[in-house]
C-alpha positions in Angstrom: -1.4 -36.2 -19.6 -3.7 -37.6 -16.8 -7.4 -39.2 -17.8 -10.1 -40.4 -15.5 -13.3 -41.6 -17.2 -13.3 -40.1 -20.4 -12.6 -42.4 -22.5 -13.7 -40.7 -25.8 -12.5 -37.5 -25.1 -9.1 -38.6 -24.4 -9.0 -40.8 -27.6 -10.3 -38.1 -29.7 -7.6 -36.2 -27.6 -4.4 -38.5 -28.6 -6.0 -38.6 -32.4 -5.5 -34.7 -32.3 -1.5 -34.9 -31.0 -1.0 -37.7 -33.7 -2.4 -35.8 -36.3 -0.2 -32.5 -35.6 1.5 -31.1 -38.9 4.8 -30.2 -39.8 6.6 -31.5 -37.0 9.0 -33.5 -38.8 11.8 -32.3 -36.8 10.2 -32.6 -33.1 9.8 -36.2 -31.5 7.3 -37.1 -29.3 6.6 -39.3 -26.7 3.2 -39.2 -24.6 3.4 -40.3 -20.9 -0.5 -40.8 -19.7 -1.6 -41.7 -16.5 -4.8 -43.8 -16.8 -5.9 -43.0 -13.0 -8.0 -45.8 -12.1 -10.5 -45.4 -15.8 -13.2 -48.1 -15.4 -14.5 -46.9 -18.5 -12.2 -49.0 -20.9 -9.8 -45.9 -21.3 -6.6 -47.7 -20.8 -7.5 -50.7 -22.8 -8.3 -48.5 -25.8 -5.4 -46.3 -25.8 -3.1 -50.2 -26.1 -5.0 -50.7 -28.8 -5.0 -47.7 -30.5 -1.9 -46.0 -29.9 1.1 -48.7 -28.4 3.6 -46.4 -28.5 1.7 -44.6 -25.3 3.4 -44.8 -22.1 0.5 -46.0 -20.3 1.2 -45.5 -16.1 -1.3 -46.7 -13.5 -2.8 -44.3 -10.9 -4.9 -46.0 -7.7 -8.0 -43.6 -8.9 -7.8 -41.1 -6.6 -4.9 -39.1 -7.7 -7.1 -36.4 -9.4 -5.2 -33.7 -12.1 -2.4 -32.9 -9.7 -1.2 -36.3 -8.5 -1.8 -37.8 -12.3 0.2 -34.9 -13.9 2.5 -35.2 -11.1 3.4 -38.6 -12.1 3.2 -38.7 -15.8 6.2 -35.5 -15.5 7.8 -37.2 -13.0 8.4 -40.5 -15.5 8.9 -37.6 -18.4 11.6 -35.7 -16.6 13.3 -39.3 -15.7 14.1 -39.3 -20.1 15.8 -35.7 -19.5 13.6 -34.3 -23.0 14.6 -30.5 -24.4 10.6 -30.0 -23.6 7.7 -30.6 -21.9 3.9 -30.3 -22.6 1.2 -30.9 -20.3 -2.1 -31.3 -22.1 -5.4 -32.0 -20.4 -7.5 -34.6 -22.5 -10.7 -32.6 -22.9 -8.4 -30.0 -24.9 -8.8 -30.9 -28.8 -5.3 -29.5 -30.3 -5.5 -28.0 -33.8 -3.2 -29.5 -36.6 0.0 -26.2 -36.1 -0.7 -26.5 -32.3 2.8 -28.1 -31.5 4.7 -26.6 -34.3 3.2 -23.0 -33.2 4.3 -23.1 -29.3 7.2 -25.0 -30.0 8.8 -22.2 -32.2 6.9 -19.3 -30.0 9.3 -20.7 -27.4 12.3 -20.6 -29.6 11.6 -17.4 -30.4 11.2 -15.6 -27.3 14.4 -17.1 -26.1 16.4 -15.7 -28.8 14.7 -12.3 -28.4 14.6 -11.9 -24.2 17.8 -14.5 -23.8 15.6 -16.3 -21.8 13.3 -19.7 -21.3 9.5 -19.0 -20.9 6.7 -21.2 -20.2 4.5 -21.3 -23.4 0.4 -21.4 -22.8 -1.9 -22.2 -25.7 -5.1 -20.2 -25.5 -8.4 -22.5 -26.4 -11.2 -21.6 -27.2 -15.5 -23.7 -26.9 -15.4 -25.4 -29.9 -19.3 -24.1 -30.1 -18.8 -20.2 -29.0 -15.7 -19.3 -29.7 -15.3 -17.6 -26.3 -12.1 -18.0 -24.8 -11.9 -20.7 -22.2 -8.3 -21.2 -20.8 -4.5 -20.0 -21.6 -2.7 -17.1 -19.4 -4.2 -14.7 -16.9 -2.5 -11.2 -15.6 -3.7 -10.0 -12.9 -6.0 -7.0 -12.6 -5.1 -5.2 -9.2 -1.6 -6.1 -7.7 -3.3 -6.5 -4.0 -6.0 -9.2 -4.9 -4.7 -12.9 -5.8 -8.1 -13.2 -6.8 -8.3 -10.8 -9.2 -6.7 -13.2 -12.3 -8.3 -12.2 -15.6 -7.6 -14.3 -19.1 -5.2 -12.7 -21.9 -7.4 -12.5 -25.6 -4.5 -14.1 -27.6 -3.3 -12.0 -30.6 -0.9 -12.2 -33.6 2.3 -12.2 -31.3 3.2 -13.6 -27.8 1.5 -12.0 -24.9 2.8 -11.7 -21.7 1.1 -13.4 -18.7 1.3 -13.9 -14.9 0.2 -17.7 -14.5 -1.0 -20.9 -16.9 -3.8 -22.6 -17.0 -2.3 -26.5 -17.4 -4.4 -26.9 -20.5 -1.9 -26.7 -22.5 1.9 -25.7 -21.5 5.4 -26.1 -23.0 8.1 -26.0 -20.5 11.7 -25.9 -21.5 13.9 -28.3 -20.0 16.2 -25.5 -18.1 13.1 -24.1 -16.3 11.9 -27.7 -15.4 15.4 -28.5 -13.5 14.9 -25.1 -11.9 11.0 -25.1 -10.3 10.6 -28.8 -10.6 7.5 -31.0 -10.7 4.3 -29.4 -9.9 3.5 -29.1 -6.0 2.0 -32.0 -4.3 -0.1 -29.7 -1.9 -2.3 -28.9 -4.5 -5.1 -32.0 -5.4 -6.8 -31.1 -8.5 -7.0 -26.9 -8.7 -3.9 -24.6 -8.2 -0.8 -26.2 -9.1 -0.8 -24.9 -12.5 -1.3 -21.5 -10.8 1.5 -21.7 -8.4 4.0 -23.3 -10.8 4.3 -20.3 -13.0 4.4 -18.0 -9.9 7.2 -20.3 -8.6 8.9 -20.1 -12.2 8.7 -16.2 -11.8 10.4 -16.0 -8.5 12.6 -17.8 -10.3 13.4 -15.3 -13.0 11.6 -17.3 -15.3 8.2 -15.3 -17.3 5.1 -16.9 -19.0 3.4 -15.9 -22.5 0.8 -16.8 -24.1 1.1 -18.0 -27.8 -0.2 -16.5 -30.7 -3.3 -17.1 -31.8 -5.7 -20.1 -30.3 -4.2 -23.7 -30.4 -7.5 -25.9 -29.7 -10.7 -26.0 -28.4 -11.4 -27.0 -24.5 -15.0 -26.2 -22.6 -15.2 -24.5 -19.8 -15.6 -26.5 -16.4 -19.5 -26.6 -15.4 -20.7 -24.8 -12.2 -23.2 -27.5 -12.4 -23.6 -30.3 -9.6 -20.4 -27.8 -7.6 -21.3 -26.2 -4.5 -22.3 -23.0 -6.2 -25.4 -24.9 -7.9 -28.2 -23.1 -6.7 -30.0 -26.6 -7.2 -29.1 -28.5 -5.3 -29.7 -29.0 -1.8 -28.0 -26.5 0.8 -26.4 -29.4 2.6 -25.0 -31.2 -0.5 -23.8 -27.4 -1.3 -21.6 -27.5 1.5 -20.5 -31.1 1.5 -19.2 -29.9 -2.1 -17.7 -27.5 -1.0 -14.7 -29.9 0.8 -14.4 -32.1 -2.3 -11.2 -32.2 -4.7 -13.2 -32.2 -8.0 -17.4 -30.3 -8.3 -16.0 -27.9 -6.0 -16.1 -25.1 -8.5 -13.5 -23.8 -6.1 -10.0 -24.6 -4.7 -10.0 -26.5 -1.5 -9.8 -23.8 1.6 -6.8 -25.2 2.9 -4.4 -25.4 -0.3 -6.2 -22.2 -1.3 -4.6 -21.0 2.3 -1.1 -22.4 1.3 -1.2 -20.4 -2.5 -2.4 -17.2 -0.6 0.6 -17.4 2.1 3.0 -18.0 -1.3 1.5 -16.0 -4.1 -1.3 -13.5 -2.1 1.4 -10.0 -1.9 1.1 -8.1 1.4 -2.4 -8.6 2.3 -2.3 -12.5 2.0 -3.1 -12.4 5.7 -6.4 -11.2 5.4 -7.1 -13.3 2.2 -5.5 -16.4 4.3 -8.2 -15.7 7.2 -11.4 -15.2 4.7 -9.9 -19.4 3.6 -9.9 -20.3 7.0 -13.0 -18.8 8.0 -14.5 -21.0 4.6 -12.8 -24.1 5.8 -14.2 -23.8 9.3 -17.7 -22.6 8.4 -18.3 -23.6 5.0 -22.0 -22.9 5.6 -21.4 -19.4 5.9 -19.6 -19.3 2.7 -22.2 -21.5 0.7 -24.9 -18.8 2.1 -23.0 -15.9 1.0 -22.5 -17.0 -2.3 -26.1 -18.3 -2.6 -27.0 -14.4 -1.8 -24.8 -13.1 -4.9 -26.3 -15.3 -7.3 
């Protein structure tokens, strides 16, 4: 887990993986990165729950530099599984016990690991907010849709890093998640790394926790605010509402299929004129 700044959602967060039930035969062991908090975060999680491995980011390290480091310590202990949870995602209590044996299941009946995504749900809706996308048309890498979980596993093409399970086998086979990628993507591009690898993702049964959905509010497609701020947005790691052009350029030359080159040109031509882009986008809404 990684947590910048929200200090009650990540307690109320830890509160939810303490209370999981029936889990008697799975040990856990929580490796947070507190990236710079200077809302009391860290201090509160000593208090509250000492058994935390607490690590220190510099602030800036954003979800893919905080999760980077908290699985880099975790894969230093060599554990049978890993989970990444974000800390705005509230677990119910068979959460853990339901992926874990999801995962021991499918390995018995494909003889092989998977990576395991929980689907959550706004706690206020309903609606389904993150888990495992398949994507619609084979020549768009833009054309991700989510998978409606159901009474079974359900296949998927990539994870939202909500909330994964990775077996240990497919860890020491793909690795930590890809440093290119600042806050957006590297869940993305680490199941479609685990593919080319042989290795396939599911979504559990069922929804594991609740998780809102990431505002468009105060990103550059905020119709809002001002045009200039719009396109100063559009450059940043976090508000965006969008993956930076130039990692997005790096995922479409890996994961875009034949016509990533034209994909790849439409990032660049965003990265260079990011006016252009805020405009056109200003026109669809």
């Amino acid at each position: 887990m990684t947590c910048y700044n929200r200090k009650e959602s990540t307690l109320a967060c830890l509160s939810k993986i303490k209370a999981q039930e029936n889990i008697g035969d799975i040990n856990l062991k929580i490796h947070l990165v507190d990236d710079g908090c200077t809302d009391g975060t860290g201090e509160a999680v000593r208090t509250l729950f000492p058994d935390i491995k607490l690590l220190k980011g510099n602030g800036e390290l954003y979800w893919g530099g905080g999760m980077r480091l908290a699985f880099r310590e975790a894969l230093k202990e060599n554990y049978d599984y890993y989970l990444w949870l974000n800390d705005d995602t509230m677990l119910y209590p068979h959460a853990v016990r339901t992926i874990y044996d999801t995962s021991r299941h499918l390995k018995k009946e494909i003889g092989q690991d998977t990576i395991l995504t929980g689907a959550l749900r706004d706690s206020t809706t309903g609606v389904l907010t993150y888990g495992g996308s398949i994507r619609r048309r084979f020549w768009s890498p833009r054309s991700y849709i989510l998978v409606p979980p159901s009474n079974k596993p359900e296949p998927c093409d990539v994870i939202n890093g909500n909330c994964v399970l990775i077996p240990q086998k497919i860890t020491k086979s793909v690795g930590n998640i890809c440093k290119e990628f600042t806050h957006r993507g590297g869940d993305f591009d680490y199941s479609l790394r685990a593919k080319s690898k042989g290795f396939s993702s599911w979504v559990a049964p069922g929804y594991l926790g609740t998780c809102p959905r990431n505002s468009l509010v105060g990103t550059y497609r905020d119709d809002k605010l001002p045009f200039k701020t719009r396109i100063a947005l559009l450059s940043k790691p976090t508000g965006a509402g969008a993956i930076p052009a130039k990692e997005w350029m790096l995922f479409i030359r890996r994961h875009g299929g034949f016509l990533w080159p034209i994909y790849w040109f439409r990032a660049f031509l965003r990265m260079k004129f990011p006016w252009i882009w805020v405009w056109l986008r200003s026109k669809k809404t």
